[in-house]
C-alpha positions as CSV (number, residue, x, y, z in Angstrom):
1,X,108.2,111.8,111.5
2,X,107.8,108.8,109.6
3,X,106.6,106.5,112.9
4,X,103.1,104.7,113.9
5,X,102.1,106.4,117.2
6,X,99.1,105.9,118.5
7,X,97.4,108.4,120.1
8,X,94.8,107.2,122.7
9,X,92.4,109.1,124.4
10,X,94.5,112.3,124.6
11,X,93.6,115.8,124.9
12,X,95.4,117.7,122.1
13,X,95.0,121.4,122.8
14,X,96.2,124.0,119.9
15,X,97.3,127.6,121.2
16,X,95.8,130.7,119.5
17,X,98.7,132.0,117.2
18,X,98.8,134.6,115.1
19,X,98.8,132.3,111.1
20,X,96.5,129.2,112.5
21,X,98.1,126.3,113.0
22,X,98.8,122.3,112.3
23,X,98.3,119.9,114.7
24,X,101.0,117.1,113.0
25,X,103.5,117.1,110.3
26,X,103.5,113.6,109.2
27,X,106.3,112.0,107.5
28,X,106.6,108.8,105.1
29,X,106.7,105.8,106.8
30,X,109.8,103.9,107.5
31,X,109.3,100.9,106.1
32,X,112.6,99.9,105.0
33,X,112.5,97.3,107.7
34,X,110.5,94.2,107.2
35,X,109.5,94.1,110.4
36,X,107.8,97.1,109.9
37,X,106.5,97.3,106.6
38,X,103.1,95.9,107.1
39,X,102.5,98.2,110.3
40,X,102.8,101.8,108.6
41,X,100.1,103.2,110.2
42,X,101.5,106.5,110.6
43,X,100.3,108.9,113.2
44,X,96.8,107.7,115.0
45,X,94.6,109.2,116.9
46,X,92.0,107.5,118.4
47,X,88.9,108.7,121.0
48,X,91.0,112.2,121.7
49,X,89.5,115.2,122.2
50,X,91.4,118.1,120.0
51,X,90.6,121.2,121.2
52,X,92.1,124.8,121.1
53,X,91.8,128.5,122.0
54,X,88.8,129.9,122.2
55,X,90.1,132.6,119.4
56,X,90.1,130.3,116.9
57,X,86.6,129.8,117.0
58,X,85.8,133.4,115.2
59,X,89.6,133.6,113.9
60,X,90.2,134.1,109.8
61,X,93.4,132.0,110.8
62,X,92.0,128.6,112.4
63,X,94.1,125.1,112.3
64,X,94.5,122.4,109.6
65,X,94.4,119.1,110.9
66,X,97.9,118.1,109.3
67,X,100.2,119.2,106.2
68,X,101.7,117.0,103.1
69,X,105.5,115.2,103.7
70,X,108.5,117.3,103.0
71,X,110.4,115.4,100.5
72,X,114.2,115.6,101.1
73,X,113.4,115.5,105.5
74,X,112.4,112.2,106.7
75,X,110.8,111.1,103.7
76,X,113.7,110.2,101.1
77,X,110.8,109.4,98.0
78,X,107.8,111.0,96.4
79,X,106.1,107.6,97.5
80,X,106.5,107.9,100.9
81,X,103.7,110.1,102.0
82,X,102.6,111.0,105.5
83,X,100.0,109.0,107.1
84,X,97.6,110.5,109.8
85,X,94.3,108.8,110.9
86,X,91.5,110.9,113.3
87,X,89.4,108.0,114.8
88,X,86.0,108.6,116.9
89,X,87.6,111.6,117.7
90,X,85.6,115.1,119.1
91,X,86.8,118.3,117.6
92,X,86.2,121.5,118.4
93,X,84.8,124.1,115.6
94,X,88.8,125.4,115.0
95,X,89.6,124.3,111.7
96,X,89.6,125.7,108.1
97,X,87.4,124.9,105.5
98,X,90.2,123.1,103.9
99,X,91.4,120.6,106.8
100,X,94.4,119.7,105.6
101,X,97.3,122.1,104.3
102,X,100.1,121.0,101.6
103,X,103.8,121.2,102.1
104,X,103.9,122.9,98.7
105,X,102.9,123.0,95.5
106,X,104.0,118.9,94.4
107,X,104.1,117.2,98.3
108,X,100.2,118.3,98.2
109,X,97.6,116.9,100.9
110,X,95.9,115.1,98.8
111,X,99.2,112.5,98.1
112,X,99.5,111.6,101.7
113,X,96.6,109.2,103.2
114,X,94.9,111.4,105.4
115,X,91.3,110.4,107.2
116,X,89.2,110.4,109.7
117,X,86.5,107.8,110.5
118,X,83.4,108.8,112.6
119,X,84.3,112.1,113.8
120,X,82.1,113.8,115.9
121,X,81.4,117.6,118.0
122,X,81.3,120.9,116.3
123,X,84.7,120.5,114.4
124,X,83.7,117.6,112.5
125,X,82.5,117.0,109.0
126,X,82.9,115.0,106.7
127,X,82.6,117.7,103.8
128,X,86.0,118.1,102.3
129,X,87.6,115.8,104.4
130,X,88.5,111.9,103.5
131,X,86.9,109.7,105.0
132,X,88.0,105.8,106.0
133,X,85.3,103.3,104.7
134,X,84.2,101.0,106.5
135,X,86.3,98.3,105.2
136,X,89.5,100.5,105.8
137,X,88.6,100.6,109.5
138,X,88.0,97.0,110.1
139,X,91.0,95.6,108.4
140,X,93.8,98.1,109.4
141,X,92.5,100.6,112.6
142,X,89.9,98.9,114.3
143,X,92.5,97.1,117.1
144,X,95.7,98.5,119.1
145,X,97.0,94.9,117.4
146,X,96.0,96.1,113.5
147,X,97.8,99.8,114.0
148,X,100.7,99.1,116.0
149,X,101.6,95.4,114.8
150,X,102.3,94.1,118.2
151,X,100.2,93.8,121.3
152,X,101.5,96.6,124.0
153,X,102.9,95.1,127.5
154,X,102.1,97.8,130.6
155,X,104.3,96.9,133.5
C-alpha cells in the first residue's frame, strides 16, 4: 500500500514456492494529506533479519526484495512510486541477481525509490542494488522521529 510502516527488528521469513517470490509490493505514498506529506517514507525495514527456505538457496527461482507500483491500484499517478527502504538489515543468500522485479514494462523498479543502507550476511550486496548515501540516511531514516513523523507512545 501506499503507507510508512516501520518494520523494526522483525524476522521476515519467505516460503519456498514454486516462481520465487516478493517480499513487499509497495505502493505510492498518500500524501494527499498535509499532515502526511513530508513523512512518505514508505515501507521500512530496519535491523530485521529476512530469511527464507532453505530451497531457495540453490533455487533458479529465488525472491526479489520488492516490485514497481501498479498504477491504476493504490497509486492513482505515474509520480507516485513505491517506497521501500532495507536498513542494517541481515539477509540471507535467497535473492536474484536482479533484487528488485518491475510491475511491468512502464511501472519499472527503477521509478520507485528503492534502497538499502548497510546491509549485511550472505544476501547482501551492494552490486545492482541502490544504495542510500550517507546524507539520505542521516536526514530522512536515521530516527523512528525522521521515518514516521511523530514520536510512537507504548502504553
Amino acid at each position: 500500500g501506499g503507507a510508512t510502516a516501520l518494520f523494526h527488528n522483525c524476522k521476515i521469513y519467505t516460503l519456498d514456492l514454486y516462481g520465487g517470490g516478493i517480499i513487499v509490493a509497495a505502493a505510492g505514498a498518500d500524501t494527499g494529506y498535509a499532515s502526511t506529506s513530508l513523512y512518505a517514507s514508505g515501507f521500512v525495514f530496519r535491523d530485521c533479519k529476512i530469511s527464507g527456505s532453505l530451497g531457495y538457496k540453490d533455487a533458479a527461482n529465488k525472491v526479489t526484495l520488492g516490485r514497481g507500483t501498479w498504477i491504476g491500484g493504490s497509486a492513482t499517478f505515474e509520480t507516485a512510486v513505491g517506497r521501500t527502504v532495507y536498513l542494517n538489515c541481515t539477509m540471507d543468500n535467497m535473492f536474484k541477481t536482479e533484487p528488485w522485479s518491475s510491475w511491468d514494462s512502464v511501472n519499472t523498479w527503477e521509478k520507485a525509490f528503492f534502497r538499502e543502507f548497510g546491509s549485511k550476511g550472505e544476501g547482501a550486496s551492494a552490486q545492482n542494488r541502490p544504495q542510500l548515501t550517507q546524507e539520505e540516511y542521516e536526514k530522512y531514516y536515521s530516527t523512528t522521529e525522521k521515518i514516521l513523523g511523530y514520536t510512537p507512545e507504548f502504553k
